[in-house]
N, C-alpha and C positions, 0 to 999 in steps of 0.2 A: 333255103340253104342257111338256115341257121346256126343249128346246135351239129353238132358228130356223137353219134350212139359208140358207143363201146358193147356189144355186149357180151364177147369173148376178148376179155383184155391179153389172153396170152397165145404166143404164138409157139408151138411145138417146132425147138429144134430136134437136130437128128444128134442124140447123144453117143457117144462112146459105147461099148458093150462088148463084152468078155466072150462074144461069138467070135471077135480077130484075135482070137491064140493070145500073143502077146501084147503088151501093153507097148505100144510104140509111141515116135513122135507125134503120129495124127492124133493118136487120141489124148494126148496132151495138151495138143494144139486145141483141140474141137473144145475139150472141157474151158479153156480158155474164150472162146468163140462164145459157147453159153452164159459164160459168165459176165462178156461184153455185153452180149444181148441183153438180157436180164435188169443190167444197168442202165439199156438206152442207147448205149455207145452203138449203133451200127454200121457207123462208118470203121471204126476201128478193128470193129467185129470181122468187118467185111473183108479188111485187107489180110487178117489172121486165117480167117477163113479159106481164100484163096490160097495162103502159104500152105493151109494145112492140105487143100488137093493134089498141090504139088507135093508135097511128103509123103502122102498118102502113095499116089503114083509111083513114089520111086519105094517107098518100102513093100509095095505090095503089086505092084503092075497094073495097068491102067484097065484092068479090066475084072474090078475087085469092086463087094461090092460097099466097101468103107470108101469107093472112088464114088457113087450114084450118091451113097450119102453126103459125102463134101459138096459135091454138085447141087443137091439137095438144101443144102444149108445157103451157099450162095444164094439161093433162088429164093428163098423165104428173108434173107437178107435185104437184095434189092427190092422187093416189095415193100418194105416194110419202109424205104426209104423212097417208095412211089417210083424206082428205075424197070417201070413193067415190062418192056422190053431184054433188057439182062436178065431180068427176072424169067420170063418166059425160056429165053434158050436155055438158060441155065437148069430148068425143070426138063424140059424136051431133050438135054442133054442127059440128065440123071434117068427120064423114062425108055428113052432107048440102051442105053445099058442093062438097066432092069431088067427088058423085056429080052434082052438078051443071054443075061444069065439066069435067068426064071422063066421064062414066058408067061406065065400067068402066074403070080404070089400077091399075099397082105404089102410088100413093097411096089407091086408094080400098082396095084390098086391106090395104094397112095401116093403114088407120082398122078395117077391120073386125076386124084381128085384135090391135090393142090396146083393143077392145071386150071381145073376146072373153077378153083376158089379166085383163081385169079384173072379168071377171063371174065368172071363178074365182076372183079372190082375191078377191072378196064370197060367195061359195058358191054363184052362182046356174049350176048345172053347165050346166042346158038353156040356158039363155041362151049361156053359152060356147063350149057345143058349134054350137049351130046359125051362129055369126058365126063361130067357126072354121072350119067344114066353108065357108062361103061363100069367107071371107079363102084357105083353098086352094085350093078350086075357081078363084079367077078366075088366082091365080095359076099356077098347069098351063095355064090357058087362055091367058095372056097370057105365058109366060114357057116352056112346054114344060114334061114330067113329072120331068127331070133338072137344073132350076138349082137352084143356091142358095137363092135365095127362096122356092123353096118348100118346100126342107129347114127351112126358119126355122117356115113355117106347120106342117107335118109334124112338126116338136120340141114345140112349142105344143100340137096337139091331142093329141098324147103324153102330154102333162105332165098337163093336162088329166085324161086315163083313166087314168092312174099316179094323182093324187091320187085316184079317185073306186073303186080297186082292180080295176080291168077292164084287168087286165093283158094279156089277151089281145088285147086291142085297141089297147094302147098297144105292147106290143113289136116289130109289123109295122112300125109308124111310124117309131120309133126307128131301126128296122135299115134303113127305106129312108132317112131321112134321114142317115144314116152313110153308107151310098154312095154318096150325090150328095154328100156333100163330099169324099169320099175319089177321087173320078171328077173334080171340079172343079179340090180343090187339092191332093192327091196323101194319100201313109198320112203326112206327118206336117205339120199344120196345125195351128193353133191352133180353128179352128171344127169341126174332125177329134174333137181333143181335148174337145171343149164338148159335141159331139155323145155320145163313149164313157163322158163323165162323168155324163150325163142316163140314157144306157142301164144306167151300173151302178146308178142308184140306184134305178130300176123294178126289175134284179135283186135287190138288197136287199130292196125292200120286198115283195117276193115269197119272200124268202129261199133266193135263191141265190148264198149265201155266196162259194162258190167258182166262180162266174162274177163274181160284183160284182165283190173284190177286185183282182184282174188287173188290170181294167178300170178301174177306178180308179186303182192305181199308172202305168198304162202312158197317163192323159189327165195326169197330175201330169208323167213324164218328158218328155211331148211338150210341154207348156208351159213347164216348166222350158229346156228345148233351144233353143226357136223363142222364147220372152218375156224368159227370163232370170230369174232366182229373185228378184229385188223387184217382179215384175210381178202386178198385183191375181189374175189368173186365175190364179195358182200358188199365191196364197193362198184362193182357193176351191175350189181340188183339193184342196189341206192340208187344209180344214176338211171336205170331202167326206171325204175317208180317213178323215178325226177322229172322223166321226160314225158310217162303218163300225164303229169299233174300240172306239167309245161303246157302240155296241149289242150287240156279242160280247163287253163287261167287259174290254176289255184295255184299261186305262186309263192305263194309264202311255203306251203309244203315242200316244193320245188324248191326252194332254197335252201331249206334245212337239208332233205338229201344228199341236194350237188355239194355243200358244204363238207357232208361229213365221208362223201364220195374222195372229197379233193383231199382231207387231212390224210386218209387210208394210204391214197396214190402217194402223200407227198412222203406219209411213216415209211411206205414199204419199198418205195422205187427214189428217192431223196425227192429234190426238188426242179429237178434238170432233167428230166425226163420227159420224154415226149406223149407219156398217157396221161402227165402231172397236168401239162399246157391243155389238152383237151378238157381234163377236169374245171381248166379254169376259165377256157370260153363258155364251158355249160352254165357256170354259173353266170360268169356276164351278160348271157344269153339272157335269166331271171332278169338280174337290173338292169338292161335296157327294158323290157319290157313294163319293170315297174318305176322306169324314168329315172335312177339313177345314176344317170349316166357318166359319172365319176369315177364311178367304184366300177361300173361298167369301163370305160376307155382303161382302167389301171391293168382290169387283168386281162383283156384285148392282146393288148402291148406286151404284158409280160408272159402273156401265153405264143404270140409271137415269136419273141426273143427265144422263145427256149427252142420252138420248133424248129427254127432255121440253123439254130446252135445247133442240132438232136440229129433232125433231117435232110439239112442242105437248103436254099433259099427258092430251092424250085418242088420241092413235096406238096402235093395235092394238100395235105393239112396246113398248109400254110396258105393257101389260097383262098383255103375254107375261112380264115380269120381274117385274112386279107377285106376280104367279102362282109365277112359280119362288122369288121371293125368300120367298113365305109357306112355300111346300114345306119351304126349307130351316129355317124354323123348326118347321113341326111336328114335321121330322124329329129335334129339339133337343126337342122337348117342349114350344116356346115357342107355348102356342097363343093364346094372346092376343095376341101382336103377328099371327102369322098371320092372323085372323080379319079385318081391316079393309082385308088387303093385298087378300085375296081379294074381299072387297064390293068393292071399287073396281076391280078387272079385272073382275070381271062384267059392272060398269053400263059400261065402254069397249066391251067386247065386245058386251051388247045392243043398245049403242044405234049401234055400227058394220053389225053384223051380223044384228040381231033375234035374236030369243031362239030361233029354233029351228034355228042355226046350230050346225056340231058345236062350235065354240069355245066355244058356250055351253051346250049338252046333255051 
């Protein structure tokens, strides 16, 4: 539990749209919500957000479907601030609506597969697998075996059997969601690229070095090309190559990335942000490694500071550095300041996760 991958830095809220007739308060509200987001601000986000279901409710009745969407937003909110619980009802509240005013649509399919997004980053595999396998079942159904959307669910249960090491079943996935975006919007796309960046990292973690890498370089050149090199997705290629280069000890490489990974984060989202803090464990992550450990403890600390600013002092990303920041003193011999970092990532992690989750075993 070192480093934290990034390798989708963004998370789709549910925006506004000219399907609700008039422009009302909610959708004022939400665009507001997006905008918190964007910044980082999610707790701020979060209470705007709530106002906005309530407005929503009262200008349109609670059984509208601008109300699944506010529910919606909430739900992608608390996660983001590691409250999976909230998080949970708050989507299981948006999916029975859904399913209510739809029964089967592209919205009810996407309640179920940011269910599903979320029941893996709780550890609950079966839970995720079985609302993923649905979220793409309805989508093949309602959308054909070759769109987009359902390369989206097809990336998802990938990810999925990539974390849980059943690579054989995540790399069918991968490879067909690669060519429905490369059949959709040609060999050099940005969702192209998103798609070969996921594939190399199931070949990493299977250890095929020399398929990863390529594959990596060549989703970095395809974003750099089509976004333009201050674009967040080119700093999550960066940081993807970074972490290649992390694990084969070529670490000088590995520094220059996370480096130019962390200016991107700090240009495009300021320096208080909570993807800024990650950029800058990864690279502490390099100097500890190359005994640093100055420059290491600096941005530890300061990757800390923002996340508990960002996220609250009980988010899973704060536990993660909690953790690494103890690492790099044992590795100094410092074991008593270690020792208090590591109780206090434990009790985030238990009591996010329960005790019998790998973050905690």
């Amino acid at each position: 539990m070192t480093m934290t991958r990034i390798i989708v830095a963004t998370m789709l809220l549910v925006a506004s749209v000219a399907v609700y007739a008039q422009q009302g308060k909610w959708q004022q509200l939400n665009r507001v919500v997006t905008t918190l987001y964007s910044q980082g601000d999610y707790t701020k986000a979060l209470s705007v957000a709530k106002t906005a279901l309530s407005v929503a409710k009262e200008e349109l009745g609670k059984k509208h479907p601008a109300v699944a969407s506010a529910h919606t937003n909430i739900g992608l909110l608390h996660k983001s601030l590691g409250q999976y619980s909230e998080s949970e009802a708050a989507f299981k509240r948006a999916l029975s609506l859904r399913k209510q005013l739809y029964d089967e649509n592209k919205d009810v399919a996407n309640s179920l597969g940011n269910l599903s997004n979320l029941y893996r980053a709780m550890g609950r595999f079966k839970d995720a697998e079985k609302f993923g396998k649905r979220s793409l079942k309805m989508r093949e159904e309602l959308f054909g075996p070759e769109h987009p959307s359902v390369a989206i669910a097809l990336d998802s249960l990938a990810a999925l059997y990539n974390e849980q090491s059943r690579f054989k079943k995540a790399e069918p996935l991968y490879l067909r969601a690669l060519q429905i975006y490369r059949k959709a919007y040609g060999p050099e796309h940005a969702e192209v690229a998103s798609s070969m960046n996921s594939l190399a990292v199931a070949y990493e973690a299977q250890g095929l070095h020399d398929q990863a890498e390529p594959m990596f370089r060549r989703a970095l050149d395809i974003r750099q090309k089509v976004l333009g090199n201050d674009h967040l997705s080119v700093a999550a290629s960066q940081s993807n190559l970074a972490f290649f280069y992390f694990s084969q000890e070529r670490y000088d490489m590995a520094e220059h990335l996370f480096k130019q990974a962390l200016q991107t984060r700090k240009k495009a989202l300021g320096r208080k942000h909570a993807d800024v803090a990650t950029a800058m464990s990864n690279l502490a992550s390099v100097y500890r490694k190359q005994a640093k450990y100055r420059k290491a403890e600096s941005l530890y600390k300061g990757a800390l500071k923002i996340q508990e600013a960002a996220l609250g002092k009980s988010h899973p990303s704060v536990a993660i550095t909690l953790h690494n920041l103890a690492v790099l003193y044992v590795d100094q011999g410092k074991h008593q300041r270690a020792e208090p970092l590591f109780a206090r990532s434990l009790v985030i992690f238990e009591s996010t996760f329960g005790s019998q989750h790998d973050e905690v075993t």
